[in-house]
N, C-alpha and C positions, 0 to 999 in steps of 0.2 A: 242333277236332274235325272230322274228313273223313267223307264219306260215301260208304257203299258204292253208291251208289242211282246208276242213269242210262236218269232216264225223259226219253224221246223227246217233246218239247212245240212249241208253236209259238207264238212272240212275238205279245202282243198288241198291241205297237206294228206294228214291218214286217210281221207275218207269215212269218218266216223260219222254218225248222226249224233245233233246239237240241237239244243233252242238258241238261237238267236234274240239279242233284246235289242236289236238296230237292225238296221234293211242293209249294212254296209258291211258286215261282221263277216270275216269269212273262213276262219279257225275257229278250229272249237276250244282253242283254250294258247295260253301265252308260248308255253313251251310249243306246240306246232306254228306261232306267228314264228317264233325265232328262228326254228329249222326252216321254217320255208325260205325267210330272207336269207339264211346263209347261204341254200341252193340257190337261190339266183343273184345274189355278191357271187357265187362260184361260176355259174354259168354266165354272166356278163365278164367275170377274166376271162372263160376261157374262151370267149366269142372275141373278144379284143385281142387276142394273141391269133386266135385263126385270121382275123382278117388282118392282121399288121404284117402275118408271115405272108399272104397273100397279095401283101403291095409291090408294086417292083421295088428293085435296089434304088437307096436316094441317091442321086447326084450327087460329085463331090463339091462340097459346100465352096462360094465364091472367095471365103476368107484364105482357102487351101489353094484356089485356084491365083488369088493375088500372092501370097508367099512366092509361087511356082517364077512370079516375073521379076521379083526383086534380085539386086547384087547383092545391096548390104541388107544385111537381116537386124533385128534386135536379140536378145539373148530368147526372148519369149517367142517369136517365130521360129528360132534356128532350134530350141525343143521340140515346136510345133513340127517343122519341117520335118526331124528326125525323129519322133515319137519318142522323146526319152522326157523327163521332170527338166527344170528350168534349172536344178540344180545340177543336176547332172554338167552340162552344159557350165556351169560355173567352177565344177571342178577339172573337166577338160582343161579350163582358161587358165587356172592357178596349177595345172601340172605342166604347161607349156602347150597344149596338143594342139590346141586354138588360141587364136591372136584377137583377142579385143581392143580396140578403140574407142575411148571414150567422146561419145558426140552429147555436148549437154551433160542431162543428167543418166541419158542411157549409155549403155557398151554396143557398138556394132561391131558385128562380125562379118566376112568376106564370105561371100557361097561359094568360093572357090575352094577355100578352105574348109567347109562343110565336104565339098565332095569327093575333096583329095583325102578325106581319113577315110573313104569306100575303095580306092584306087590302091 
């Protein structure tokens, strides 16, 4: 569908003047639609990064705060608890440094023994 319309506008990207053949049109041609979204895909990151740095610090999450109460940990907590991979944690057990216990089909470990390889 063509239109009969040609209103005289000015690019809000360059600032050039255009005929317009719609009331909506607001570049004067594809290559400034493109620039223009990239500046603002650019300026909504960097509005999203100013205001995230501007949040307080999050709390420490509840799941970090239930590790904090347990004795026996699972292999996946006692990573967690200690910030290292889970494997990590599996090769400690097979060099002797920590003692698992097979409960089920998991391994628990003692937090005693998590805290004594810090001591």
């Amino acid at each position: 569908m063509s239109s009969n319309l040609h209103i005289p506008k000015k690019c809000q990207y360059c600032g050039n003047a255009f005929v317009a053949r719609t009331t909506v049109t607001k570049y004067c041609g594809c290559k400034c639609a493109k620039y223009a979204y990239k500046a603002r895909k650019r300026a909504e990151k960097v509005q999203a990064t100013l205001k995230e740095e501007m949040q307080p610090e999050v709390a420490i999450p509840s799941s970090t705060t239930a590790i904090n109460q347990k004795d026996f940990l699972s292999i996946t907590e006692a990573s967690q608890l200690i910030g290292v991979s889970r494997w990590t944690i599996q090769r400690m057990i097979k060099r002797g440094q920590l003692k698992a216990v097979p409960f089920g089909r998991k391994h628990i470990v003692a937090r005693y023994q998590i805290e004594s390889l810090f001591n």
